[in-house]
C-alpha positions, 0 to 999 in steps of 0.5 A: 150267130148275133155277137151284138150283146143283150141290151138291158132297161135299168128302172128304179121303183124307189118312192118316198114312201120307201125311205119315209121310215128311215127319216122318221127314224133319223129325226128322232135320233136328232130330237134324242141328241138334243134333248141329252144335249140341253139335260147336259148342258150347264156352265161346267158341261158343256164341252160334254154335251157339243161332244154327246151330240158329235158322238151320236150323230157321227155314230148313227150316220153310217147305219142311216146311209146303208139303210137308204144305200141298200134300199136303193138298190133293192129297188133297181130293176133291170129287164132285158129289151126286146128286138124293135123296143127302144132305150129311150127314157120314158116317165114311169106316171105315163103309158108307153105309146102304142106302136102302130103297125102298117099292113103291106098293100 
């Protein structure tokens, strides 16, 4: 009987592209806040409109950060190694080196 544990590979799939709409989103938030920001913004406003901006930005935040934090970790993938296979870290735009086997004399 092998006590020797199961060894795993932890990959992660996450590309840019799979949090390209959560930072569209985020921009606009901005755009929207500075534009309420400017249409408040006069002599006697102003503490309203620095407080319009704190407000949606420290409101929106936490949606955003559990918007990437569960997207990351959707895309992290653990597969068990096989006898012989490695842990190193290997680049996923590359193919894995082929293994060459010697045949006994």
């Amino acid at each position: 009987m092998d006590n020797e544990p199961q060894k795993y590979r932890m990959s992660c799939t996450l590309t840019f592209g799979d949090i390209y709409g959560q930072i569209i989103v985020w921009l606009i938030v901005i755009f929207i806040s500075l534009a309420s920001t400017l249409a408040l913004w006069s002599s006697t406003r102003q503490i309203y409109a620095l407080a319009t901006v704190g407000l949606i930005l420290v409101l929106s935040l936490p949606f955003l950060l559990f918007a990437f934090v569960t997207t990351l970790l959707n895309h992290i993938e653990f597969s068990p190694i096989g006898e012989g296979e490695t842990t190193e870290t290997r680049d996923a735009t590359r193919p894995a080196p082929e293994k060459s086997v010697q045949q006994p004399a």
